[in-house]
FIVO-104352 format. One record per atom (N, C-alpha, C): residue number from 1; x, y, z. Coordinates in pm, whole numbers, m for minus. Layout:
BEGIN
> NUM_X_Y_Z
...
REM end
This chain:
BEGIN
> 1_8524_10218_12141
> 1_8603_10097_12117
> 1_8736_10108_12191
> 2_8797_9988_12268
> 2_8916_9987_12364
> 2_9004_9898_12276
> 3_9181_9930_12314
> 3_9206_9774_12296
> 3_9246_9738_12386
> 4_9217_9631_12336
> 4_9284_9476_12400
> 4_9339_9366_12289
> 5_9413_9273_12342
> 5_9459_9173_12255
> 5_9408_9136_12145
> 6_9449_9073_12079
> 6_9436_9047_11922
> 6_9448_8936_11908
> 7_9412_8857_11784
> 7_9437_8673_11739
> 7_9594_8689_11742
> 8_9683_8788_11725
> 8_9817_8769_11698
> 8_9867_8861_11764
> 9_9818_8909_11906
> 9_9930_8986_11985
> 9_9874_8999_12114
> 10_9918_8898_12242
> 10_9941_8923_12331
> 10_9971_9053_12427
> 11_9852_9112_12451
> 11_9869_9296_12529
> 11_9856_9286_12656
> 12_9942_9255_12768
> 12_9893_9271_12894
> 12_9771_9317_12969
> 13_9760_9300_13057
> 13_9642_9387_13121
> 13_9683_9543_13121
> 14_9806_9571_13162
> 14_9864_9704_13200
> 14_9864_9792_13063
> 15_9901_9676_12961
> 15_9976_9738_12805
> 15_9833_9816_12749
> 16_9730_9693_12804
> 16_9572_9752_12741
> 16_9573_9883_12806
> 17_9582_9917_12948
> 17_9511_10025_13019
> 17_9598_10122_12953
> 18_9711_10109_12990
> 18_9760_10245_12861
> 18_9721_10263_12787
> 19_9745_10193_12657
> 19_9677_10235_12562
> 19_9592_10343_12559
> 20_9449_10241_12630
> 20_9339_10318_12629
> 20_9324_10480_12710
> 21_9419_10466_12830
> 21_9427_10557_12880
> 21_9496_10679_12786
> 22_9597_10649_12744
> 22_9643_10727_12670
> 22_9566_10833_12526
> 23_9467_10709_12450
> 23_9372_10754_12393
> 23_9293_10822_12431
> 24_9244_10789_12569
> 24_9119_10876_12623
> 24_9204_11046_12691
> 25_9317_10996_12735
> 25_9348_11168_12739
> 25_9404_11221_12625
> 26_9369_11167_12523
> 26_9468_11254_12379
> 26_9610_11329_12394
> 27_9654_11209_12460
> 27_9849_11245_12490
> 27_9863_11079_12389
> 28_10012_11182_12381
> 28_10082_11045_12283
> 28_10144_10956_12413
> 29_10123_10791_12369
> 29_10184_10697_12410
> 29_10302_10684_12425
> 30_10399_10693_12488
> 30_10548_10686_12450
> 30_10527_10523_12550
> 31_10678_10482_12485
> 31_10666_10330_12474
> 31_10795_10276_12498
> 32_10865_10239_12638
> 32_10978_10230_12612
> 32_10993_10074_12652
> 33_11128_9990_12645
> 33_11154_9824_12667
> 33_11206_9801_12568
> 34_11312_9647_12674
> 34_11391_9612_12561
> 34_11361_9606_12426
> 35_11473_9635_12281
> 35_11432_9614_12189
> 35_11414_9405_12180
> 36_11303_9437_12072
> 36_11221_9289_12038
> 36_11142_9288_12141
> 37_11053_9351_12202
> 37_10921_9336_12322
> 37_10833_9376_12231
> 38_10828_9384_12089
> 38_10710_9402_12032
> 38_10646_9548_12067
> 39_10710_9665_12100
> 39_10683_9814_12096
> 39_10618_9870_11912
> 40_10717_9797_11826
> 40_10655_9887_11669
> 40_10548_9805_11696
> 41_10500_9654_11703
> 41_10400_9601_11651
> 41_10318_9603_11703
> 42_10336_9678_11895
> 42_10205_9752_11923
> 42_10127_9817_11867
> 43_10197_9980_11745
> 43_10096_9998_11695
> 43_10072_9975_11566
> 44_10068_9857_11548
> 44_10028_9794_11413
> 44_9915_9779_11486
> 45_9898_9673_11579
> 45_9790_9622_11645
> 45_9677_9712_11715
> 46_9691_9812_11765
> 46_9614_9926_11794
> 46_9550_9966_11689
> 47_9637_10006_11548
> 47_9575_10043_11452
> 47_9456_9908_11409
> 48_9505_9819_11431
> 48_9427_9686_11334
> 48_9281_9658_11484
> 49_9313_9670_11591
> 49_9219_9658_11687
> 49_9093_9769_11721
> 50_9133_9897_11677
> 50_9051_10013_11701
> 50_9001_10067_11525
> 51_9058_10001_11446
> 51_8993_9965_11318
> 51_9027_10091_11219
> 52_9171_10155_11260
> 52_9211_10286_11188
> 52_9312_10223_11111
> 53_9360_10321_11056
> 53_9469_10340_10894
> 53_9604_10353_10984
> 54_9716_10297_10981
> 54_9836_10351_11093
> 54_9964_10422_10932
> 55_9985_10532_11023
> 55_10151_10605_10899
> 55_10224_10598_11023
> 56_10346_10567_10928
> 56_10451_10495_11077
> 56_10559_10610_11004
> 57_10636_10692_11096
> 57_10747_10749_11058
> 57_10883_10685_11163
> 58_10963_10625_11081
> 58_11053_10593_11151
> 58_11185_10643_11126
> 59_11233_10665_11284
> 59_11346_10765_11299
> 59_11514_10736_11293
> 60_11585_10760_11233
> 60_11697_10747_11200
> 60_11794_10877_11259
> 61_11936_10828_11270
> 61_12011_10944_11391
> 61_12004_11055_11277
> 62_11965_11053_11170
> 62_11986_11187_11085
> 62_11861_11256_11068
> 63_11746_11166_11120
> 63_11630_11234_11099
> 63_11594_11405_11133
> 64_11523_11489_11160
> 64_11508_11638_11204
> 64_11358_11617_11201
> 65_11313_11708_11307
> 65_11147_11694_11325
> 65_11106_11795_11200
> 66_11171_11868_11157
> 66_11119_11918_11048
> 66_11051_11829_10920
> 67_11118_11699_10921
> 67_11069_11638_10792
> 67_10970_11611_10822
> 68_10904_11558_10945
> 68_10752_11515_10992
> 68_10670_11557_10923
> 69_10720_11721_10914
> 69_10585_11821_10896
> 69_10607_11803_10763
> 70_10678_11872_10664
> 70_10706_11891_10554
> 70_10854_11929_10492
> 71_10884_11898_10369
> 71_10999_11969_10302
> 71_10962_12032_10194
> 72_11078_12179_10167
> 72_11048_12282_10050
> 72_11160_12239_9991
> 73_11184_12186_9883
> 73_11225_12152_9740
> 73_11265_12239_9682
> 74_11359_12343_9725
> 74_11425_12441_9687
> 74_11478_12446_9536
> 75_11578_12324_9567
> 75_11666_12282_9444
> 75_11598_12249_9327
> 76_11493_12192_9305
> 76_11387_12145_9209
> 76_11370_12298_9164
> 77_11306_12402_9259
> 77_11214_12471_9217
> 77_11302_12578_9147
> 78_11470_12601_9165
> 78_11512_12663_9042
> 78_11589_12599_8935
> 79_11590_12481_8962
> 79_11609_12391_8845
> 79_11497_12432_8725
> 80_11370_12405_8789
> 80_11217_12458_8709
> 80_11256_12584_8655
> 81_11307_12660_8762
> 81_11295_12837_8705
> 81_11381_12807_8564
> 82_11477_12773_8532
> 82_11512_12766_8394
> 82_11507_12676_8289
> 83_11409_12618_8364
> 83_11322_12574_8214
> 83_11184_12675_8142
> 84_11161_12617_8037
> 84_11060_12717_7953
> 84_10941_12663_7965
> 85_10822_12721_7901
> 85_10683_12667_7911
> 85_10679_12572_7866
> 86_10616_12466_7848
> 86_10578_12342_7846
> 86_10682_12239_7864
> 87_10795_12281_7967
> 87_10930_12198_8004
> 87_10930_12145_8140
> 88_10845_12227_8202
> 88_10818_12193_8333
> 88_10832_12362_8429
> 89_10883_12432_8339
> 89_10917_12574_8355
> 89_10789_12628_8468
> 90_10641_12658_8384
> 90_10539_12649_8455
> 90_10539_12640_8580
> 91_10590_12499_8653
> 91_10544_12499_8813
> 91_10587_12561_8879
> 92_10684_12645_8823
> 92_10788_12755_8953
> 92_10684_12856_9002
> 93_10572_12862_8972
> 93_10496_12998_8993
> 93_10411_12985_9120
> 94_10362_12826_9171
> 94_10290_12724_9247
> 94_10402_12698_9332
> 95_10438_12762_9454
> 95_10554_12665_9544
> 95_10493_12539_9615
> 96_10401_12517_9598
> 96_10315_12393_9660
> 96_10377_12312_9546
> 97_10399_12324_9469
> 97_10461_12189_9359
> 97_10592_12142_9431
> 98_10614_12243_9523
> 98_10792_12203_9563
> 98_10781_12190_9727
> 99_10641_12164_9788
> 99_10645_12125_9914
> 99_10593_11989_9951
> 100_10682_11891_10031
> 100_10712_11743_10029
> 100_10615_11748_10163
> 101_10516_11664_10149
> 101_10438_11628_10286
> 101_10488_11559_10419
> 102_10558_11550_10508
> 102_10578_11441_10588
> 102_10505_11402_10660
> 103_10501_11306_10737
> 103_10452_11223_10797
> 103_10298_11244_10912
> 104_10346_11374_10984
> 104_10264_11437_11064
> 104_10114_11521_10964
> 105_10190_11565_10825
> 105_10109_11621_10775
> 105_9998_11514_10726
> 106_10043_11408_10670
> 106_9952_11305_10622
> 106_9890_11280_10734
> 107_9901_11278_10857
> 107_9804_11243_11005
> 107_9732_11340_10994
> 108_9802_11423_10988
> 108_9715_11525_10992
> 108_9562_11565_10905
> 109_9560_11550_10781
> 109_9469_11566_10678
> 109_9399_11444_10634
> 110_9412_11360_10719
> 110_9387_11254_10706
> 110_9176_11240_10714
> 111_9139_11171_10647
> 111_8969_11210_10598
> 111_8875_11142_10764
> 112_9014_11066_10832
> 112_8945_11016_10975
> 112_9076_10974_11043
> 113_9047_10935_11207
> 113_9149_10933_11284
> 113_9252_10790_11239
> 114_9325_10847_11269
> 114_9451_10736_11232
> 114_9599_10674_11361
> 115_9639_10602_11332
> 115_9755_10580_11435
> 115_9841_10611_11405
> 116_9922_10709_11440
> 116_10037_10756_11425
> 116_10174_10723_11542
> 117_10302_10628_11420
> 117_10353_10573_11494
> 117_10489_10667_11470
> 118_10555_10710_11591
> 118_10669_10762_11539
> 118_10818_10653_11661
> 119_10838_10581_11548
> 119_10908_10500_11582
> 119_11083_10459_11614
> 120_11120_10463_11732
> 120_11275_10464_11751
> 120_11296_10644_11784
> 121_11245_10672_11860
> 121_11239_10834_11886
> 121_11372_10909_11914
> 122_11437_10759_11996
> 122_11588_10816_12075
> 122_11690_10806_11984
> 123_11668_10787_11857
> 123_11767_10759_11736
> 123_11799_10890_11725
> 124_11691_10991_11718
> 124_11763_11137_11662
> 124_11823_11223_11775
> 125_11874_11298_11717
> 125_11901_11377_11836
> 125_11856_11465_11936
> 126_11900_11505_12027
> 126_11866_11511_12121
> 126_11763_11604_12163
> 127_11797_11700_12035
> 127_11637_11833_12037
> 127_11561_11754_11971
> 128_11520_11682_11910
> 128_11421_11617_11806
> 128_11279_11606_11873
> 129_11300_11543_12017
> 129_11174_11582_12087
> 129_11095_11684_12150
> 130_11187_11816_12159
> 130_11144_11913_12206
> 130_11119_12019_12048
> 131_11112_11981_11967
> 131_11065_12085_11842
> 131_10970_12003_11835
> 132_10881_11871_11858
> 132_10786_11843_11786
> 132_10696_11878_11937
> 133_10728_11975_12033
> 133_10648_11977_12157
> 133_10566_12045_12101
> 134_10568_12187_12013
> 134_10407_12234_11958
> 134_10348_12199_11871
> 135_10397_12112_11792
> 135_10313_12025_11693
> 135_10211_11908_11760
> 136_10284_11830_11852
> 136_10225_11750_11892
> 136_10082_11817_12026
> 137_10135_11915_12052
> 137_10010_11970_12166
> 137_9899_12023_12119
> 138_9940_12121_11971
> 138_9827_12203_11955
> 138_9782_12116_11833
> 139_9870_11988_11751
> 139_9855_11960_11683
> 139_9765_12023_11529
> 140_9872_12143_11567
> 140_9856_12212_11394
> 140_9980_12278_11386
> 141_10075_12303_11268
> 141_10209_12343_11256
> 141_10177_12477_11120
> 142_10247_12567_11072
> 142_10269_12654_11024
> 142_10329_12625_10897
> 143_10303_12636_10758
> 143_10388_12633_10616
> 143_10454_12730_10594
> 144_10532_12784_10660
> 144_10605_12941_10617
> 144_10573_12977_10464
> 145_10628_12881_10365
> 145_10615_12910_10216
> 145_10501_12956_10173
> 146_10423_12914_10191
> 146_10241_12906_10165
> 146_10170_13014_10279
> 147_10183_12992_10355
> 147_10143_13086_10464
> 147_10058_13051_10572
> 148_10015_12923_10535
> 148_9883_12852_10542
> 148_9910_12757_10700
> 149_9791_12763_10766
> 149_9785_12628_10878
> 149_9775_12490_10885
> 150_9806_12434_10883
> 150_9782_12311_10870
> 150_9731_12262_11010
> 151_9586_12220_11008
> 151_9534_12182_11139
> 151_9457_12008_11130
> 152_9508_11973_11266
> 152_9433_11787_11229
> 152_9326_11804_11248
> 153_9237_11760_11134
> 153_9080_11724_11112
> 153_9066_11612_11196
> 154_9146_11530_11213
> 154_9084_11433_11334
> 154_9214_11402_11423
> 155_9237_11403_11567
> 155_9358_11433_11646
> 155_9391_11276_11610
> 156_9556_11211_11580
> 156_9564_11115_11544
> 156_9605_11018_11688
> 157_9604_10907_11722
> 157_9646_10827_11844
> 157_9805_10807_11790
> 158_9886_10898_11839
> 158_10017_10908_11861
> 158_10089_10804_11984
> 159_10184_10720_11924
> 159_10230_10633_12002
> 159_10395_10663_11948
> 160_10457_10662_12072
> 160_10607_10679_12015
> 160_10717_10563_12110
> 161_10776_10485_11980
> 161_10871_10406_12081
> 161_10981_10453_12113
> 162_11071_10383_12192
> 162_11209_10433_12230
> 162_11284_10324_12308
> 163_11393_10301_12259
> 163_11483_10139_12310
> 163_11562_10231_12455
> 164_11542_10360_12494
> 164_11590_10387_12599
> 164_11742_10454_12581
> 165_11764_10431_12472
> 165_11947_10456_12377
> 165_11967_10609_12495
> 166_11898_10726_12472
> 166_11919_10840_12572
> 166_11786_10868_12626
> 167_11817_10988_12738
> 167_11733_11045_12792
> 167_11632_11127_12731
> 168_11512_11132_12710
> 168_11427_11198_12681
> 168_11395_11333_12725
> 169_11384_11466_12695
> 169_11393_11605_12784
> 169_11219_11614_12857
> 170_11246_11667_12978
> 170_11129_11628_13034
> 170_11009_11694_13008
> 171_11037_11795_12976
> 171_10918_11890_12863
> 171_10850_11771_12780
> 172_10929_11702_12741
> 172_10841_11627_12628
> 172_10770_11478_12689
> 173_10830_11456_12842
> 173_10800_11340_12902
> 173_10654_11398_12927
> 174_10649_11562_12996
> 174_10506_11550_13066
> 174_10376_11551_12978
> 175_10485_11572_12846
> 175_10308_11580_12720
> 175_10276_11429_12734
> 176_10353_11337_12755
> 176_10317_11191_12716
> 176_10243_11060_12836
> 177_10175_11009_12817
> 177_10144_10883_12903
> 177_10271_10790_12880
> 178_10305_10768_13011
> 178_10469_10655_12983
> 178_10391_10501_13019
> 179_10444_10383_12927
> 179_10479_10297_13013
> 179_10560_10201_12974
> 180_10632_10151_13029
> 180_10750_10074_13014
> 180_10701_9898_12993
> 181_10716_9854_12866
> 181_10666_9703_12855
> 181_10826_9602_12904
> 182_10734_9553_13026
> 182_10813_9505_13075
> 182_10840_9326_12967
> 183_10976_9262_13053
> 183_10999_9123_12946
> 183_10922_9067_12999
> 184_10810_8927_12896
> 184_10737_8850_12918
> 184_10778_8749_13070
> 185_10688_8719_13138
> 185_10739_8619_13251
> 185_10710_8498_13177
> 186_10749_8359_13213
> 186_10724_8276_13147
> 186_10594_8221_13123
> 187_10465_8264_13163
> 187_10306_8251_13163
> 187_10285_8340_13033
> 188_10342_8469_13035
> 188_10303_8533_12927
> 188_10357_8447_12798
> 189_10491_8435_12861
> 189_10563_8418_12710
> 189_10479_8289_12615
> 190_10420_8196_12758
> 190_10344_8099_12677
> 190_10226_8115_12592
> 191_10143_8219_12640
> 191_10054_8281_12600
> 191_10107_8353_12402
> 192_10206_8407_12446
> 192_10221_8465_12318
> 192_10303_8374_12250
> 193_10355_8262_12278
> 193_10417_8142_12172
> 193_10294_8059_12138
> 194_10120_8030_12226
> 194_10056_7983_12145
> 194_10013_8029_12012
> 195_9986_8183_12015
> 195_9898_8280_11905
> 195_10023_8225_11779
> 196_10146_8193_11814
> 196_10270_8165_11702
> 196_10219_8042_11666
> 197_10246_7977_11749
> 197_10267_7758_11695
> 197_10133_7694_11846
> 198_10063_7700_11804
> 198_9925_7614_11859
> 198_9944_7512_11882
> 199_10025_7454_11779
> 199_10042_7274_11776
> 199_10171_7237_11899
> 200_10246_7343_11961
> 200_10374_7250_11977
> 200_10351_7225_12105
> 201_10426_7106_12097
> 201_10398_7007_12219
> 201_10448_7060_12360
> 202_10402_7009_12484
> 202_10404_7093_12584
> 202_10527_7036_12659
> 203_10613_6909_12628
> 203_10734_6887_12687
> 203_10868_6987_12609
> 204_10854_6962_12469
> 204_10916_7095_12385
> 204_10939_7211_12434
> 205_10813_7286_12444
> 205_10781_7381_12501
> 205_10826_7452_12623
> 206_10809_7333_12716
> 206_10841_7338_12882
> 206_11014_7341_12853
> 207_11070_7220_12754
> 207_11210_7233_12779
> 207_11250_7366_12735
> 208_11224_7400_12597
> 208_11301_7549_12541
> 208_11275_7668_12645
> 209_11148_7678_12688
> 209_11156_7806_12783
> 209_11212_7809_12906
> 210_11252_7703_12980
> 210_11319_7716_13062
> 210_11439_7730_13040
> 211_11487_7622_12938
> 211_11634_7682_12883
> 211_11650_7806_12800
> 212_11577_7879_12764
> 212_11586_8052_12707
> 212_11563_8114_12837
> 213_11485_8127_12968
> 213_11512_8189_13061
> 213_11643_8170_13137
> 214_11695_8048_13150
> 214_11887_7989_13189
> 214_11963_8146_13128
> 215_11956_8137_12968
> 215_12012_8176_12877
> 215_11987_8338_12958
> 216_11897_8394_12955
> 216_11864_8524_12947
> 216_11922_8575_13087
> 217_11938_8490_13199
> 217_11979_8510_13299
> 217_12111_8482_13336
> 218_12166_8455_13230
> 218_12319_8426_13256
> 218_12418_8560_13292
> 219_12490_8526_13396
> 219_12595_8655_13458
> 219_12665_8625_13293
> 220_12664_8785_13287
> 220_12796_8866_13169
> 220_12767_8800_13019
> 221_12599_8807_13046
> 221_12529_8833_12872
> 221_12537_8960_12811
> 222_12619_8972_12675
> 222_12609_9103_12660
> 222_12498_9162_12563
> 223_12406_9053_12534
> 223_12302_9127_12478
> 223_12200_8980_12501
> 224_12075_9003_12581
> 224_11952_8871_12639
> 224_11900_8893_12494
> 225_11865_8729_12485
> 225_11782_8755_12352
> 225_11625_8779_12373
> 226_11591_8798_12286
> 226_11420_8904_12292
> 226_11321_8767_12278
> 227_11205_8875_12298
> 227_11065_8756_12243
> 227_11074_8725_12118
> 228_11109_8830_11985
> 228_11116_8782_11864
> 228_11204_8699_11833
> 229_11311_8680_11919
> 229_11482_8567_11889
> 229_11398_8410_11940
> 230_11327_8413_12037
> 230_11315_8288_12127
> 230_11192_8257_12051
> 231_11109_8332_11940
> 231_10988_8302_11799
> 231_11037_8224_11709
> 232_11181_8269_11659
> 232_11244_8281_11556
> 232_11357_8119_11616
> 233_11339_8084_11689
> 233_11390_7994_11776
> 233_11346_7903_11783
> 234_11210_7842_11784
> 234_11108_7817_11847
> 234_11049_7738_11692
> 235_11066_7840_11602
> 235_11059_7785_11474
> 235_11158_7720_11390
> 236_11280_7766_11456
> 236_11359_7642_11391
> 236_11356_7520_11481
> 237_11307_7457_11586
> 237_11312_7372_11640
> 237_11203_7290_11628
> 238_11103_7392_11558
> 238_10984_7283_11473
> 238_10981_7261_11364
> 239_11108_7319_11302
> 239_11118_7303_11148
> 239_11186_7166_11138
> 240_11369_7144_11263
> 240_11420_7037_11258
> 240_11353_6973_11337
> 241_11201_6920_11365
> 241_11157_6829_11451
> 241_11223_6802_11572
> 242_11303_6882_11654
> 242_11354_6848_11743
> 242_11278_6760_11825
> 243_11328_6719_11937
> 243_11290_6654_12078
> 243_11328_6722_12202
> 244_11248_6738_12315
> 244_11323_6777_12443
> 244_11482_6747_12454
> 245_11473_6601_12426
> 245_11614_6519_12459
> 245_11682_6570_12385
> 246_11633_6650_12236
> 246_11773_6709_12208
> 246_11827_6870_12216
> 247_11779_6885_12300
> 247_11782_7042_12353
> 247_11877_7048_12478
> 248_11929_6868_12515
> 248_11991_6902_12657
> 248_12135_6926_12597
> 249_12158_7024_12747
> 249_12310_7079_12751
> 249_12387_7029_12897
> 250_12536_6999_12816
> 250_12606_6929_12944
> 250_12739_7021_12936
> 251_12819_6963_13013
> 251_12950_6998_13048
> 251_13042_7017_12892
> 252_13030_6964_12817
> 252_13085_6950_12690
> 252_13044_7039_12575
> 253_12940_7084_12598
> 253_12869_7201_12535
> 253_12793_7306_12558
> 254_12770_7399_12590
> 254_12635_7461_12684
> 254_12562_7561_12612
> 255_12667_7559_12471
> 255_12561_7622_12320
> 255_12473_7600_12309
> 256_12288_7652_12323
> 256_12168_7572_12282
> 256_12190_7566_12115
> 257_12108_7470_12107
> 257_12084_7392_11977
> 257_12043_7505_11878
> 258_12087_7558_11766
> 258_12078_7650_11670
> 258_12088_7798_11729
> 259_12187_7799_11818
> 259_12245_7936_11915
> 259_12185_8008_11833
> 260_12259_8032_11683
> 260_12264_8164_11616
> 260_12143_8245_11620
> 261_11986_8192_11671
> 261_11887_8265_11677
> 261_11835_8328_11799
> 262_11973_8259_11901
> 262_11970_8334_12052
> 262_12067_8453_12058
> 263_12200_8405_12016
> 263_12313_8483_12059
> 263_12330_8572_11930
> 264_12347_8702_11942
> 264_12394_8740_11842
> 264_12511_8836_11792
> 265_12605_8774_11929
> 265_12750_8861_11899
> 265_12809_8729_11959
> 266_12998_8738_11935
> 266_13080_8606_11929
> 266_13095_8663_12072
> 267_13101_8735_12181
> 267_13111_8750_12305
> 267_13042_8658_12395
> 268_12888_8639_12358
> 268_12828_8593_12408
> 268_12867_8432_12413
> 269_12889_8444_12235
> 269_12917_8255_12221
> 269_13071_8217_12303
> 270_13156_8345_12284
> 270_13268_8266_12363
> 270_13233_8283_12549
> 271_13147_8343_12570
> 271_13092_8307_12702
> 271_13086_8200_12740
> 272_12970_8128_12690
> 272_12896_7962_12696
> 272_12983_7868_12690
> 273_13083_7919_12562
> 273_13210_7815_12510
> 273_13353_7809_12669
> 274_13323_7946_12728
> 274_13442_7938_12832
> 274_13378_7880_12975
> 275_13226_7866_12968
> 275_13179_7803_13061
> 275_13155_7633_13112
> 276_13129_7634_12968
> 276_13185_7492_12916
> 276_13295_7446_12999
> 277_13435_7497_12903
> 277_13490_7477_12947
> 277_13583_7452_13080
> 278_13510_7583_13145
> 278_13532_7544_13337
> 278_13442_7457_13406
> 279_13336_7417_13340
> 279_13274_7295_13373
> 279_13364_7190_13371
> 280_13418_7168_13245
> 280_13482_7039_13237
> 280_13592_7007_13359
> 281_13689_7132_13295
> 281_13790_7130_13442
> 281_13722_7076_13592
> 282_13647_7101_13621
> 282_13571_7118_13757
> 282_13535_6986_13762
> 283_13483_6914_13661
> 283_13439_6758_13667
> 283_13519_6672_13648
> 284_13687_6717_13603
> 284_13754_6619_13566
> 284_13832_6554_13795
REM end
């Protein structure tokens, strides 16, 4: 079984061949592009297309690759030591009562193959990818406490995103299949605004995307809005029944109609607002 696209997600031709490529050499996917290109909900969709279970670990700047694997519950376990028998005293004798599974381990023991998403990679720091280099190769890690191996019963389809925030160490680039999802051109983007709204009309349509590509291409944007902003966009303009005609922008305004789901810092808005305004000058 390959994927390819879905009733609700638009996968390139290229986005498919990775994938699959990536699956067929049992290297993890790494996944980089602007944030909102739909990178996490790739592997939702992988998981939902190749018909597996997906555990998503997502990474925060405080995260440590250690939690992947597991945590020992130190503090619990002599809290326990001074309690008495039937207090909870008992479990101190079992250190498996005081070891926390993470994320890799549940892939790991998992009863069949699964998608494993480890998501926002460049959030942690900067060793974070090079300690999970022998977990992820030989994909089995060590319990010091226990003594024991932990080995994957079925190798999981590892996909890892990354908004690009830092550099990745290259040790960990060559374990991975790269590919970079590039921004929708406006053929795609139509493609993936039908699977959204089927019904909307094709002058609508034609007007907003050309005016969200204006937008995205404007000199000294400090943040382009994404595929999910111009969704989220797209639906408020079928919520207020808009019209083409009321989507136009002149000299007097050059804010699109419900900005707040394009722009999302006051830099940007006093951009539009100072462009405006040298329009006017210029026409008077």
């Amino acid at each position: 079984m390959q994927f390819q696209s879905t009733e609700t997600y638009v996968a390139p031709p290229d986005l498919s061949i990775a994938v699959n490529a990536a699956v067929a050499l049992q290297r993890p996917l790494l996944v980089k592009g602007e944030p909102g290109t739909g990178k996490t909900e790739l592997a939702r969709q992988v998981a939902a297309s190749l018909g597996m279970e997906m555990i998503e670990w997502n990474i925060k700047s405080t995260t440590k690759a250690q939690q992947g694997l597991y945590e020992y519950d130190a503090v619990s376990r002599l809290r326990d030591s001074q309690l008495g028998p039937g207090l909870g005293g008992e479990r101190v004798s079992d250190v498996k009562n005081y070891i926390r599974k993470g994320k890799l381990w549940q892939a790991f023991e998992a009863d069949r193959r699964v998608v494993l998403l480890i998501d926002e990679v460049d959030k942690a720091d900067i060793e974070f990818p090079n300690d999970l280099l022998q977990e992820l190769d030989k994909m089995e890690f060590h319990v010091y406490e226990t003594g024991e191996t932990i080995r994957a019963a079925h190798r999981p389809v590892v996909i890892i995103t990354s908004n690009n925030e830092k550099e990745l160490p290259d040790a960990f680039l060559r374990r991975c299949f790269f590919h970079y999802i590039r921004f929708p051109d406006p053929q795609v983007m139509r493609q993936i605004v039908a699977v959204h709204f089927p019904e909307i009309k094709e002058r609508l349509l034609a007007k907003a995307l050309t005016q969200f590509y204006e937008i995205r291409e404007t000199p000294g944007l400090k943040k382009k809005p994404s595929t999910s902003e111009v969704l989220d966009w797209l639906k408020l303009l079928l919520a207020e029944d808009l019209d083409p005609e009321d989507l136009k922008r002149d000299g007097v305004n050059l804010l699109p109609k419900l900005h707040g789901a394009l722009l999302k810092n006051e830099q940007d808005v006093h951009l539009f607002e100072r462009l405006a305004f040298m329009a006017r000058r210029q026409g008077r």
